[in-house]
C-alpha positions as CSV (number, residue, x, y, z in Angstrom):
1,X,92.6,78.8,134.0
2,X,94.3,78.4,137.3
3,X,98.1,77.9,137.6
4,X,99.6,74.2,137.7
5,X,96.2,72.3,137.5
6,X,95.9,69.0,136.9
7,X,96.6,68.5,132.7
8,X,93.3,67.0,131.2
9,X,95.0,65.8,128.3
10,X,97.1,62.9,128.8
11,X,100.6,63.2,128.5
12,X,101.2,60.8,125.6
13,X,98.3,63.0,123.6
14,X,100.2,65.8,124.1
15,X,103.4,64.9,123.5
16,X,101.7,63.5,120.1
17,X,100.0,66.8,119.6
18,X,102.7,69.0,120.0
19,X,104.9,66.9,117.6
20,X,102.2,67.4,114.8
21,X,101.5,71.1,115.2
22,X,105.2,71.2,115.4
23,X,105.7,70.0,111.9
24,X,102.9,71.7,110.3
25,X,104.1,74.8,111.4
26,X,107.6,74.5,110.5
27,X,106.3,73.6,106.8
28,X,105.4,77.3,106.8
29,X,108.6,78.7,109.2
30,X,106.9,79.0,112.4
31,X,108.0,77.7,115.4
32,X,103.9,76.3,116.9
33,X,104.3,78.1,120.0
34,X,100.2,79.2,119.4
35,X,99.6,75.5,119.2
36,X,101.7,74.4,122.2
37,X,99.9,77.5,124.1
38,X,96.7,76.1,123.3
39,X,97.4,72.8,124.2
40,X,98.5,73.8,127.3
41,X,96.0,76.5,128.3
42,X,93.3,74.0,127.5
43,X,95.1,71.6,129.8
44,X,94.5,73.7,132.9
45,X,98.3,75.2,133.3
46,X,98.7,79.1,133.2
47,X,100.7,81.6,131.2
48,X,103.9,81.5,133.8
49,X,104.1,78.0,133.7
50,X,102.8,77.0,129.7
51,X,104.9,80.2,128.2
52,X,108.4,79.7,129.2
53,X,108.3,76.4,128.1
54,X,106.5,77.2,125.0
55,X,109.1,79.5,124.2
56,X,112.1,77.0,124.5
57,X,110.0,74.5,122.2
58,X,110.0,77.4,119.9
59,X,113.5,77.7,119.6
60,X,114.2,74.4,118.7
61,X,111.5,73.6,116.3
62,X,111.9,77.5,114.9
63,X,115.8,76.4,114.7
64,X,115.6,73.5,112.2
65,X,113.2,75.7,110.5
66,X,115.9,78.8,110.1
67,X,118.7,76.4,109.1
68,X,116.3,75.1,106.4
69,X,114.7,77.7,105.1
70,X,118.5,79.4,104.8
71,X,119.8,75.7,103.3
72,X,117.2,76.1,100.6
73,X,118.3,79.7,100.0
74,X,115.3,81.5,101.1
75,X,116.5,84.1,103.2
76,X,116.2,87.3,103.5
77,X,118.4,89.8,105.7
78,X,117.0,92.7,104.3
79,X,113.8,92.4,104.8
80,X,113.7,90.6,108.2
81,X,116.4,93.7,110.1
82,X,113.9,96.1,110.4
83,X,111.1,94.3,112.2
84,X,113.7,92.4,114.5
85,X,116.1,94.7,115.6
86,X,113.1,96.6,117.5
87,X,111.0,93.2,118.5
88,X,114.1,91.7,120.2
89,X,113.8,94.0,123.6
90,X,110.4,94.4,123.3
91,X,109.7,91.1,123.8
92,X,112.2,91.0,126.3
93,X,109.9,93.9,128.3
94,X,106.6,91.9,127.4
95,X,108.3,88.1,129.0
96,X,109.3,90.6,132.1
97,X,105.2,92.0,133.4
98,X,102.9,90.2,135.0
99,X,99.0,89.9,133.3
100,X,96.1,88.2,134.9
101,X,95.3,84.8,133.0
102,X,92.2,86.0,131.7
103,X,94.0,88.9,129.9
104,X,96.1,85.8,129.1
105,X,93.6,84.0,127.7
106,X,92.2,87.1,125.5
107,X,95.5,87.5,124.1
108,X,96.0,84.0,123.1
109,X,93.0,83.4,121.8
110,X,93.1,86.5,119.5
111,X,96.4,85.1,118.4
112,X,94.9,82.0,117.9
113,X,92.3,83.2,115.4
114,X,94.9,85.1,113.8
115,X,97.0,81.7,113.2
116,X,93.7,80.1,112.2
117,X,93.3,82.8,109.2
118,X,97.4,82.4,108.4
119,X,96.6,78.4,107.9
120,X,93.1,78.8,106.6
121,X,94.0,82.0,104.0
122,X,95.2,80.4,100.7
123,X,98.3,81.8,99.2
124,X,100.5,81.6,96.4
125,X,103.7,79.9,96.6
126,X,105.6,81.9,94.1
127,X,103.8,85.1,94.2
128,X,106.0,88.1,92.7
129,X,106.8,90.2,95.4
130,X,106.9,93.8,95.0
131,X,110.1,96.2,95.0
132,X,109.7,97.8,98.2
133,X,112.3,101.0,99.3
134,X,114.5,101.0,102.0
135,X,112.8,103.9,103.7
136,X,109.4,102.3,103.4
137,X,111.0,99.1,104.6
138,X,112.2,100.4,107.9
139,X,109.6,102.8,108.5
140,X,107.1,100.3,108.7
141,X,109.0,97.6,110.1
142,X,110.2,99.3,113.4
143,X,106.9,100.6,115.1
144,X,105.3,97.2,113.8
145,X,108.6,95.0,115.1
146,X,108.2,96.4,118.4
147,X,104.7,95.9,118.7
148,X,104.6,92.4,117.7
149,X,108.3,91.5,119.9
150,X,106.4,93.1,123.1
151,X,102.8,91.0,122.6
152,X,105.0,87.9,122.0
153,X,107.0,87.9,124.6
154,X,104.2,89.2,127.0
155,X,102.4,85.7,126.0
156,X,105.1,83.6,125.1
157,X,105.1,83.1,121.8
158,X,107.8,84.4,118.6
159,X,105.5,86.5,116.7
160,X,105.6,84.8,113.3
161,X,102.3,83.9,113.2
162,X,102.0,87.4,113.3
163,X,104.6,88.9,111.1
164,X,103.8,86.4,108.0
165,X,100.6,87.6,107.3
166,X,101.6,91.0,107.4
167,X,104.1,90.3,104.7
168,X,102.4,88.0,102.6
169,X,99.4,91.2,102.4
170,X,101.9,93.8,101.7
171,X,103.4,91.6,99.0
172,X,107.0,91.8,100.5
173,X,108.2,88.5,100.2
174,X,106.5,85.1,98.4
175,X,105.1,82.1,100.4
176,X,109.0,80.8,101.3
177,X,110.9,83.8,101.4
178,X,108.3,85.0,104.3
179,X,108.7,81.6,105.9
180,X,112.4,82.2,106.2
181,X,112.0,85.2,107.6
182,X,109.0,84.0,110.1
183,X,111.4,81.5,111.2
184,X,114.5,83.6,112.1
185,X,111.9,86.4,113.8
186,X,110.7,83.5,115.6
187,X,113.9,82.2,117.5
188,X,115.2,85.6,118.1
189,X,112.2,86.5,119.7
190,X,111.9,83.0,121.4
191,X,115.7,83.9,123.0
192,X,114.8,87.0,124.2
193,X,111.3,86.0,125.2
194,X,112.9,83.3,127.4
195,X,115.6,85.6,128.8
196,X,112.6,87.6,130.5
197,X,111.2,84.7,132.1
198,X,114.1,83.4,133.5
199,X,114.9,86.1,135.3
200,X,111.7,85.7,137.4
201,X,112.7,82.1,138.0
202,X,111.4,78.8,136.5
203,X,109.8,75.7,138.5
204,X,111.1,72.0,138.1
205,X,107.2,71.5,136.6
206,X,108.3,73.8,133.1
207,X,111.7,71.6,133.1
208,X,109.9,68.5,132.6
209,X,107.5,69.8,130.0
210,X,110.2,70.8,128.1
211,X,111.9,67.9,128.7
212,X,108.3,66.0,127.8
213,X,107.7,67.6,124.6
214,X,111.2,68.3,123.4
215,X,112.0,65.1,121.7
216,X,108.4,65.2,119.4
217,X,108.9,68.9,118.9
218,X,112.2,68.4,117.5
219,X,111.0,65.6,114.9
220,X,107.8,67.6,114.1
221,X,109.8,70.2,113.5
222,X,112.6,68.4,111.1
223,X,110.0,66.9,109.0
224,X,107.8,70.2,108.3
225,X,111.2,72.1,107.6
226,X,112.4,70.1,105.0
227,X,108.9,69.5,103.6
228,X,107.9,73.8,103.5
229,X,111.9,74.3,102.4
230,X,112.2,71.8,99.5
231,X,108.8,70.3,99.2
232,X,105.2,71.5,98.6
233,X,103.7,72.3,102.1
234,X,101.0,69.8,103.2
235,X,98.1,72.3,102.9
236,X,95.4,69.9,103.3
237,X,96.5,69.4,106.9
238,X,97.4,73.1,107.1
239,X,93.4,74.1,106.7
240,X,93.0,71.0,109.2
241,X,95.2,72.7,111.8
242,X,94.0,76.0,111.1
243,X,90.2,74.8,111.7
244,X,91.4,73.4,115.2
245,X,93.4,76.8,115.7
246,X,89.7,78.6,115.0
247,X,87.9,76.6,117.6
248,X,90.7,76.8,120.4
249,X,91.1,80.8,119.5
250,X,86.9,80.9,120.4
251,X,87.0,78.5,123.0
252,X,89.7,80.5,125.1
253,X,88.3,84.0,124.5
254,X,84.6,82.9,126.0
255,X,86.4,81.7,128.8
256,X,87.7,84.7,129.1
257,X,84.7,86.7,129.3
């Protein structure tokens, strides 16, 4: 990938794009930054111009989601303290090096397939979640918090896609109670994220993607907040995205070979 080439996806196609992955994730509490990414990286444009705006798109669509999820009571401050508190200056650190794009693209892709699984994995809406102690809780969550805040800000996205698997395995938190706390991870990870790139400086070219995609994001994300919070999640079109998500994640890590 080389830095501000020319975008081979028309603009109207992405601004479409980005407004379905946007509501899709949201249904589940994430924010779509993978999606965005990918969109974006397959457009030609590099990780210090596709992540800082990535991660603003985040914050809104991972916003509605937060406000919700925590409307529909599905919050959880408990379990979420532990793997934030740590994640929020790492991904602060991560925003703040520099990485070759084809690192970039390895990353991303990785994270890609990971999302691909999260949408493609079936799950269980109102799974029991297991009692889990408050040592356990914290012991776990701060090496793993960290971790994920640093790879997320280092590639600009919030780290739920990362963090929701991890709790739906460990059976910490049912299908919505782990979206609520995906989505909260998300925008204060997104806000720190952002933080690190702004203090290297942002071009007028990020303002007007943001500016571009903003509006669709925004609606995308509304819809799929509401439907995940107080509807059944669309999973047909989840295992649609998640296919796409599979074949992006491969396509990005051969190019990166």
């Amino acid at each position: 990938m080389v830095e501000n080439a020319p975008v081979s996806i028309p603009l109207p196609v992405l601004v479409v794009l980005s407004g379905c992955s946007a509501m899709l994730y949201a249904s589940v509490g994430h924010g779509g930054a993978s999606a965005y990414l990918a969109l974006l990286a397959l457009g030609g444009f590099g990780r210090n111009m596709a992540a800082p705006a990535v991660l603003a798109l985040n914050i809104l669509a991972s916003g509605i989601g937060a406000i919700s999820y925590y409307r529909a009571g599905h919050f959880n401050g408990r379990l979420l303290l532990p793997f934030v508190l740590p994640s929020i200056p790492a991904a602060y650190i991560g925003a703040t090096l520099a990485i070759s794009e084809q690192t970039f693209a390895a990353l991303l892709g990785g994270t890609l397939l990971i999302a691909a699984v999260r949408f493609l994995w079936p799950t269980t809406p109102h799974l029991k979640p297991k009692a889990v102690t408050t040592g356990r809780l914290w012991g776990i969550g701060l090496p793993i918090g960290f971790s994920l805040g640093f790879v997320s800000g280092l590639i600009g996205i919030g780290g739920g896609i990362l963090l929701s698997p991890l709790l739906l395995l460990l059976r910490w938190a049912n299908a919505r109670t782990t979206a609520a706390v995906a989505a909260n991870f998300i925008l204060l990870n997104s806000l720190s994220g952002l933080a690190g790139y702004l203090q290297r400086g942002l071009t007028a070219a990020v303002g007007s993607l943001i500016g571009g995609m903003g509006i669709a994001v925004a609606i995308g994300g509304m819809v799929g907040a509401h439907t995940g919070a107080f509807r059944l999640a669309p999973v047909t079109l989840q295992r649609i995205l998640g296919a796409i998500l599979l074949i992006a994640g491969v396509k990005l890590i051969v190019t990166a070979l």
